[in-house]
C-alpha positions as CSV (number, residue, x, y, z in Angstrom):
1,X,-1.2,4.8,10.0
2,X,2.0,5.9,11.4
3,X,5.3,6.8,9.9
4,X,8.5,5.9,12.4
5,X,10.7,8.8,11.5
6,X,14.5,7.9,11.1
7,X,16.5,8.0,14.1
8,X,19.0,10.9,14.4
9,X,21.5,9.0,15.6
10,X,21.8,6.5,12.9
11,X,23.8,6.4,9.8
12,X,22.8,7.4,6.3
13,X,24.1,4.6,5.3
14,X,22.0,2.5,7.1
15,X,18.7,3.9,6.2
16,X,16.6,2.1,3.6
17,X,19.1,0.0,2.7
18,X,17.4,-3.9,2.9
19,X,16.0,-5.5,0.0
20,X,12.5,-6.0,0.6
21,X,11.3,-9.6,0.9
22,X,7.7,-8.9,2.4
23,X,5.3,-5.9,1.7
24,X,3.4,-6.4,5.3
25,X,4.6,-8.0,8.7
26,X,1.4,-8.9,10.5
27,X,2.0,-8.7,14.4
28,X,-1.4,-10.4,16.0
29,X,-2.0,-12.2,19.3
30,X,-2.2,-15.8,17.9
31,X,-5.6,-16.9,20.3
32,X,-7.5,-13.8,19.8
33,X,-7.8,-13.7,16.2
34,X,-5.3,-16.0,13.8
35,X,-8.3,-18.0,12.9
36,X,-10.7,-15.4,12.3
37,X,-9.8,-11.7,11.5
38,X,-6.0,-11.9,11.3
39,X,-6.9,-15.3,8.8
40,X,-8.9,-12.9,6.8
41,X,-7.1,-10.1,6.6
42,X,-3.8,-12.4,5.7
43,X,-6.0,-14.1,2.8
44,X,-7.3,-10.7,1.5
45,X,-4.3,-9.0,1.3
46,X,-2.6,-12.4,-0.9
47,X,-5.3,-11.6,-3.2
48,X,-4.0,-8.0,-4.0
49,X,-1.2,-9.0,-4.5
50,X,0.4,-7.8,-1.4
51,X,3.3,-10.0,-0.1
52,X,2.5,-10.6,3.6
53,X,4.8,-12.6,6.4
54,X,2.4,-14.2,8.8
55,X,4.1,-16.3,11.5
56,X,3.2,-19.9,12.2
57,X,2.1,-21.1,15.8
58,X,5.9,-23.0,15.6
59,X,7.4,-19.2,16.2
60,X,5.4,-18.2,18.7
61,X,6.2,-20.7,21.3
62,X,8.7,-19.7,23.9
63,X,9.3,-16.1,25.4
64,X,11.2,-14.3,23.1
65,X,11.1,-13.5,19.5
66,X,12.9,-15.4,17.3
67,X,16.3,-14.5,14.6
68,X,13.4,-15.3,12.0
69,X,11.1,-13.1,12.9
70,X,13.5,-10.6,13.6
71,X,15.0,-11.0,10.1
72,X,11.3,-11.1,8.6
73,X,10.1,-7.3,10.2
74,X,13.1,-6.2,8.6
75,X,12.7,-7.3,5.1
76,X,9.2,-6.1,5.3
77,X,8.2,-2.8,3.8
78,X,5.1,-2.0,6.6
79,X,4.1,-3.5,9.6
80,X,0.3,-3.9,10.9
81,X,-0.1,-4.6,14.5
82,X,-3.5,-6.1,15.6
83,X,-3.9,-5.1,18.7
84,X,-7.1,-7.5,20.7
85,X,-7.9,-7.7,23.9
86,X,-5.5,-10.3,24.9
87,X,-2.7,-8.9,22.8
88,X,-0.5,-7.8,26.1
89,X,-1.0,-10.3,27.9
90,X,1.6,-11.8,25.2
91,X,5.2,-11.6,26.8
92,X,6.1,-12.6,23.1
93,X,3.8,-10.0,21.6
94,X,5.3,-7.3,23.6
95,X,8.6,-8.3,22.7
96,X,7.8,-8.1,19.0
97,X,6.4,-4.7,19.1
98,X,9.0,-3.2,20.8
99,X,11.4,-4.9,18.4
100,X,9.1,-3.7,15.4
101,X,9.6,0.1,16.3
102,X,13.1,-0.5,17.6
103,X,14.2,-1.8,14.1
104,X,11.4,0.7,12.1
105,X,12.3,3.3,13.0
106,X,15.9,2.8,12.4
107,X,14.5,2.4,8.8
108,X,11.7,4.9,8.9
109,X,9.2,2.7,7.5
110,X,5.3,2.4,8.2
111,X,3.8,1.0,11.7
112,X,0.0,0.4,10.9
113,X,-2.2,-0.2,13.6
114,X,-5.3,-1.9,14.0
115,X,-7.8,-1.6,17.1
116,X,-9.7,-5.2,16.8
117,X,-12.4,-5.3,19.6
118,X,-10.1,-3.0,21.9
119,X,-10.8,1.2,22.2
120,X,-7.0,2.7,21.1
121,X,-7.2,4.6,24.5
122,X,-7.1,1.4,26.4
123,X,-4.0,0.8,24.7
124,X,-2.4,4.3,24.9
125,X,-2.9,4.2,28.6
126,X,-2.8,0.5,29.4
127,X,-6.3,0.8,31.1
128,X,-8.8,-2.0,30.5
129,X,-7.7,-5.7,30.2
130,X,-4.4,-4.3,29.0
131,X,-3.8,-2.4,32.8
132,X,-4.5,-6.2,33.9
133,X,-2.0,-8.0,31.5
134,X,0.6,-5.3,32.7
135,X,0.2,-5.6,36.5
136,X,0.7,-9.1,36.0
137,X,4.1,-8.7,33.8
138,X,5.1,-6.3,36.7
139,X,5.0,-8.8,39.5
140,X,6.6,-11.5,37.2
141,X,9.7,-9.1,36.1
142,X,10.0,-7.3,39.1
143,X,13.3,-8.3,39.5
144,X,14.5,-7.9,36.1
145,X,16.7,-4.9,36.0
146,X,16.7,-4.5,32.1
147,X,13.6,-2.6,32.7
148,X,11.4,-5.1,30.1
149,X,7.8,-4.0,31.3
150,X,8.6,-0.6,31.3
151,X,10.1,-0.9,27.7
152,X,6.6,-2.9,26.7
153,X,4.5,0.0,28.1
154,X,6.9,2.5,26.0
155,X,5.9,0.3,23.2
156,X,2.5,0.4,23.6
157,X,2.2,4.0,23.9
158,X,4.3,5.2,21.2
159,X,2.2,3.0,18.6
160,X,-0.5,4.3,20.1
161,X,0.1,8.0,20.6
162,X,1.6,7.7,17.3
163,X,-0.9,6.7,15.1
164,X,-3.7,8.5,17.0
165,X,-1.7,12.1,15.5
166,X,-1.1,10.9,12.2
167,X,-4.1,9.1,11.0
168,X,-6.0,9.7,7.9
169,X,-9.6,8.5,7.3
170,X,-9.6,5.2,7.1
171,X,-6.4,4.6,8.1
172,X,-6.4,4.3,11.8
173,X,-8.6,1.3,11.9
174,X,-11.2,0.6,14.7
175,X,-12.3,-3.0,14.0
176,X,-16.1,-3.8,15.1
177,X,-16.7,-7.9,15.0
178,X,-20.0,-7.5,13.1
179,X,-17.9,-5.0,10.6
180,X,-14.8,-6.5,9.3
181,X,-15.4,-6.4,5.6
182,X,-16.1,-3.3,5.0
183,X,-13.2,-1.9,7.4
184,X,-10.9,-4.4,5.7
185,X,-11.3,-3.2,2.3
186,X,-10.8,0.1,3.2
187,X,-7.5,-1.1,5.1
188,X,-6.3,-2.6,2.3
189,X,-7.1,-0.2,-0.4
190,X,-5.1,2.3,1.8
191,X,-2.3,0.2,2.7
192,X,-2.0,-0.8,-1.4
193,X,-1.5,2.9,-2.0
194,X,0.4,3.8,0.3
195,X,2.9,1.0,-0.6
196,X,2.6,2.0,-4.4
197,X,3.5,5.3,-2.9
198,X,6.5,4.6,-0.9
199,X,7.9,3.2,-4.3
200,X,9.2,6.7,-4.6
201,X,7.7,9.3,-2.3
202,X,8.9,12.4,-4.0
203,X,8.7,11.2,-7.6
204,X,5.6,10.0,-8.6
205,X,7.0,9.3,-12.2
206,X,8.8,6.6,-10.8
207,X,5.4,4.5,-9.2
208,X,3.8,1.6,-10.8
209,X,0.5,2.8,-10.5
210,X,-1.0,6.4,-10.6
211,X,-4.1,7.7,-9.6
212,X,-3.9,10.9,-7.6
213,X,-5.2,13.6,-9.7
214,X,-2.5,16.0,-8.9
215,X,0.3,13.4,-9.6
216,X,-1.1,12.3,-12.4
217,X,-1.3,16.0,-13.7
218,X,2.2,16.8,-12.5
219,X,3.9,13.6,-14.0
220,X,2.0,14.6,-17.8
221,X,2.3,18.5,-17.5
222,X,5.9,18.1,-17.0
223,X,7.2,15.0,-18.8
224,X,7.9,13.1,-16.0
225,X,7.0,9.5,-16.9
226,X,9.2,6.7,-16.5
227,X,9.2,3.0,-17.7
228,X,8.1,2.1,-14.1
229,X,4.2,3.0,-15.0
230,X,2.2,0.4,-15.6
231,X,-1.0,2.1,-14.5
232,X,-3.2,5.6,-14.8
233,X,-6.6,6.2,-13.4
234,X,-7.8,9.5,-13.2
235,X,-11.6,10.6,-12.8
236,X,-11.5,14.3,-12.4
237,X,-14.4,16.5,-12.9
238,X,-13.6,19.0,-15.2
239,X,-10.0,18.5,-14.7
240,X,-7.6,20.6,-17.0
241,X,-4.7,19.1,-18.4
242,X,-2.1,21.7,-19.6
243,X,0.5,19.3,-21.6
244,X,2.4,18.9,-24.8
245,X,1.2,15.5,-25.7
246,X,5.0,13.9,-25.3
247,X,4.4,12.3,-21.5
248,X,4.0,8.6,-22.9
249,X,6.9,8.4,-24.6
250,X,8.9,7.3,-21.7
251,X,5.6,4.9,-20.1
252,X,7.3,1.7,-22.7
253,X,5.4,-0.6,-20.4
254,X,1.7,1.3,-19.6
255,X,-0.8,-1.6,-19.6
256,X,-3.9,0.7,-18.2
257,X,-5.2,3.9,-19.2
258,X,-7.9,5.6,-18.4
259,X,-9.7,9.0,-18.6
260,X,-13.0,9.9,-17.6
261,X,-14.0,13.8,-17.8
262,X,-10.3,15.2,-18.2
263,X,-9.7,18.3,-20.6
264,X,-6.5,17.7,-22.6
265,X,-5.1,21.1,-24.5
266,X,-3.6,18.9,-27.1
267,X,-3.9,15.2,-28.2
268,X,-1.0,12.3,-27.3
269,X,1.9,12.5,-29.9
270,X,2.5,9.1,-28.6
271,X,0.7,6.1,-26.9
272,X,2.9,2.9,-26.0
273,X,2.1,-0.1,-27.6
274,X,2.5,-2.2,-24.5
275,X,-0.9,-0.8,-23.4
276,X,-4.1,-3.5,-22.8
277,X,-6.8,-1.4,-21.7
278,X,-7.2,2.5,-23.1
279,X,-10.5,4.3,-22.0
280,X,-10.2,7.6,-22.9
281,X,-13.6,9.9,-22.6
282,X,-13.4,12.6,-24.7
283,X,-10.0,11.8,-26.2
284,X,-9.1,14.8,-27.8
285,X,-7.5,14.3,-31.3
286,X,-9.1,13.4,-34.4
287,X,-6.4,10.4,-34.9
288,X,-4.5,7.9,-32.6
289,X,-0.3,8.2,-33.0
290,X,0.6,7.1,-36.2
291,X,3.3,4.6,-34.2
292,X,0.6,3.0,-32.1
293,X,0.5,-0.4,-32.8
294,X,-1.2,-1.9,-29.7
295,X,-1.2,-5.5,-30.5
296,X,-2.1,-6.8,-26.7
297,X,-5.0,-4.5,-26.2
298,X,-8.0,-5.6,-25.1
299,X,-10.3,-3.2,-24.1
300,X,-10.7,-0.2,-26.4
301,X,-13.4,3.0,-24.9
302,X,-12.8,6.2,-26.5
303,X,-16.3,7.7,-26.0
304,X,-17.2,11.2,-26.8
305,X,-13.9,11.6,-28.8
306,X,-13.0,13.9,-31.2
307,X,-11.8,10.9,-33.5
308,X,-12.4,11.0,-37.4
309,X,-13.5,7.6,-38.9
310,X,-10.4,7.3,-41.5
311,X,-7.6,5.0,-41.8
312,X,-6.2,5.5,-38.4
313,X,-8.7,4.3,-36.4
314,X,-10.0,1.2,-38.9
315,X,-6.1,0.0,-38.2
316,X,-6.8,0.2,-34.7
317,X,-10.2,-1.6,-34.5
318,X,-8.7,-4.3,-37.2
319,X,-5.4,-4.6,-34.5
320,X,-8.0,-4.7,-31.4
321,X,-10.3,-7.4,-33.3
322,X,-6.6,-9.9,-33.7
323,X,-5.6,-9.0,-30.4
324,X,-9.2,-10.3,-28.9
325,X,-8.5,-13.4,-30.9
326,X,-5.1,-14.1,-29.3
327,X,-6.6,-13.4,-25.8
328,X,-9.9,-15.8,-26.5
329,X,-8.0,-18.3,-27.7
330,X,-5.2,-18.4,-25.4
């Protein structure tokens, strides 16, 4: 994974100022893998719920890349290139990679690469079938004085270089044939996140979904919550939470929260009633808030708690018990 810095030398104004249509742009040499890898990736990524733009054959045709695709890598949040074996050998896939950092990194958005079948060094230094591909784009543009083949092997080598020094496990992704699905779930589960992240980079309140033990502990210890949380996960061993039980009071539209071996100094003052699922292990107060009134939860775990069997939690069970009667019988 790479992140295309903002260029110097453009406006303020201009940065991340387009309305995103897309989460992901996929960029993919149509012959060497639309109907197997880049097909599954596209298909996996719809089932997370991640908004993807994958061209049809209709756009590839001709030399250049079109005002639609153009338009598309800039309404999209992230771009994965798949680079194959055949990948440069694609006039139009060079083209669209040099367009996708030319117009990125005006934006300073995310260029994600992906080595299907292909070592990264082949493509860093245009050795291999890609020293091939560009030999033969040199003898056909040698008389092009816009430079396009060296612009191409620019291209190549930034994305390259690029996400060879910023890479995190997991995210600089080698694919092996005989190895997509486990390398594609790790793809995605890392691209998710790092989309959820990018919601708001230096305010974690201000994600949809939490589950980074120190953001999580930040947003609670310091009341930092928003109405833009929708989800909480943390498994910490033995992690300490130093609060004063008011960090739910701005979470109006939590659906999912869950706990497992957290240490809490004090109980929640308030949990939001929009919440459906609340596991809480070792949930530390011998009552839930007096104002919870959870009437679309589902899925109730408060193991090891600290909960007294009185009127407070019978309400509860009695609201849980009609709430799993609406959902059965919707």
């Amino acid at each position: 994974m790479i992140m295309v810095e903002p260029s110097s030398s453009s406006s303020s104004s201009s940065s991340f100022t387009w309305n995103w249509i897309y989460d992901v742009f996929l960029s993919f040499r149509g012959e060497d893998t639309r109907n197997g890898f880049t097909s599954n990736l596209y298909h996996a990524l719809d089932q997370k719920g991640i908004h993807t733009f994958i061209d049809d054959e209709e756009l590839q045709k001709g030399e250049e890349i079109t005002p639609a695709l153009v338009k598309a890598i800039q309404e999209s949040r992230i771009a994965i290139v798949v680079f194959s074996k055949n990948y440069a050998s694609s006039a139009f896939c060079l083209d669209e990679l040099a367009k996708i950092l030319e117009l990125l990194k005006l934006e300073g958005r995310l260029v994600w690469p992906i080595f299907y079948d292909v070592d990264p060094s082949d493509v860093r230094h245009q050795k291999g079938s890609y020293a091939g591909a560009l030999a033969k784009h040199e003898e056909r543009f040698q008389n092009d004085d816009n430079g396009k083949v060296q612009k191409w092997r620019n291209a190549l080598r930034e994305a390259a270089n690029l996400s060879g020094s910023h890479f995190k496990p997991g995210s600089l992704m080698k694919i092996d044939k005989n190895n997509n699905c486990v390398r594609m779930h790790d793809l995605i589960q890392d691209m998710g996140r790092e989309i959820v992240r990018r919601e708001s980079t230096s305010k974690p309140g201000k994600r949809s979904r939490l589950w980074n033990d120190e953001d999580i502990v930040h947003v609670l210890e310091n009341d930092m919550g928003s109405d833009r949380v929708e989800v909480i996960i943390l498994h910490s061993s033995k992690r300490r939470v130093n609060w004063n039980g008011k960090a739910f009071k701005k979470m109006r539209n939590l659906k999912v929260l869950i706990f497992w071996d957290v240490h809490f100094s004090v109980g929640p003052d308030h949990l939001p009633n929009s919440l459906r699922v609340l596991e809480w292990d070792g949930y530390p107060s011998p009552s839930l808030p007096s104002d919870f009134h959870p009437t679309k939860l589902f899925m109730l775990n408060l193991c090891n708690s600290s909960l007294k069997l009185d009127n407070p939690l019978q309400i509860s069970f009695k609201m849980l018990a009609t709430a799993m009667h609406k959902w059965v019988h919707s």
